[in-house]
C-alpha positions in Angstrom: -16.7 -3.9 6.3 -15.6 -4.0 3.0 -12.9 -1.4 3.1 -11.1 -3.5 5.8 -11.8 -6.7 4.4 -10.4 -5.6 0.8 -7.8 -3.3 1.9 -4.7 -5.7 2.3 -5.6 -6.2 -1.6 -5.5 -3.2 -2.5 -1.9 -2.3 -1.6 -0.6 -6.2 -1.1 2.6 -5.5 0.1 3.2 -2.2 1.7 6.1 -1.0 2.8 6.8 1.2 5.6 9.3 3.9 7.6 9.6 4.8 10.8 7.4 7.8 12.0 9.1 11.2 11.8 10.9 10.5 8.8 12.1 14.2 7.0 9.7 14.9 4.5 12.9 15.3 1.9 13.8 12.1 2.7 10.0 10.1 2.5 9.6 12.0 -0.7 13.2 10.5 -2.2 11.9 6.9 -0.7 8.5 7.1 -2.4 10.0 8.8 -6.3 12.9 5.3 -5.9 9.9 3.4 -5.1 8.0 4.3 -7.9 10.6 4.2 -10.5 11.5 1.0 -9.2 7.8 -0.9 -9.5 7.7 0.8 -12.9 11.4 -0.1 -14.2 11.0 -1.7 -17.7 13.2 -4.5 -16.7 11.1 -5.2 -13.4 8.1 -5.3 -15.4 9.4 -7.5 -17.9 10.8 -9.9 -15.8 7.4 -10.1 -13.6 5.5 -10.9 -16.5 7.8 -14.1 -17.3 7.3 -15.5 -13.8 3.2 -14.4 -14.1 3.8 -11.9 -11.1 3.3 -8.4 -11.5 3.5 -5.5 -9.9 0.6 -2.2 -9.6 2.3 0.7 -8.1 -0.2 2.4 -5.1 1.4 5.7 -4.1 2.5 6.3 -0.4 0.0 9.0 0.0 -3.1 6.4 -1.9 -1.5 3.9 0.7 -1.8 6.9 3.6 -5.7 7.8 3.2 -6.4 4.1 3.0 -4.7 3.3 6.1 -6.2 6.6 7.6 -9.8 5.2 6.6 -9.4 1.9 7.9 -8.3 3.1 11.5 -11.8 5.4 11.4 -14.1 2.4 11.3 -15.9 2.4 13.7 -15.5 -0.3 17.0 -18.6 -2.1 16.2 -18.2 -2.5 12.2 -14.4 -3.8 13.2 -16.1 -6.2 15.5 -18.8 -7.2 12.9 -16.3 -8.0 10.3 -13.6 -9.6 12.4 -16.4 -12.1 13.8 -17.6 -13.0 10.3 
């Protein structure tokens, strides 16, 4: 229960391709990514509006997703009906 109810904090704002994306090509999206959320600049400019940014890797983001679609139906159920 605590995995799903947790997980949308835990990589706030995902963001996503299309299945069957080359691996070259997912690999270049997720290194722009990074050094994106990390750019001094960014960083900087999120700490003057109080906003700031934690980079979750694509593959941290994978397993998480992969864990939360392996709950089982009833713990889904228990949690959604809380």
């Amino acid at each position: 229960m605590m995995e799903i109810l947790f997980a949308n904090g835990e990589i706030q704002i995902p963001v996503f391709a299309p299945p069957g994306v080359p691996a070259a090509r997912l690999g270049a999206l997720r290194a722009a990514f990074k050094r994106t959320i990390e750019d001094k600049a960014l960083v900087e400019e999120g700490r003057k509006q109080l906003m700031a940014a934690q980079y979750v890797s694509g593959e941290d983001v994978e397993r998480l997703i992969a864990r939360v679609y392996a709950t089982p139906p009833d713990v889904v159920k228990a949690t959604i009906l809380r």
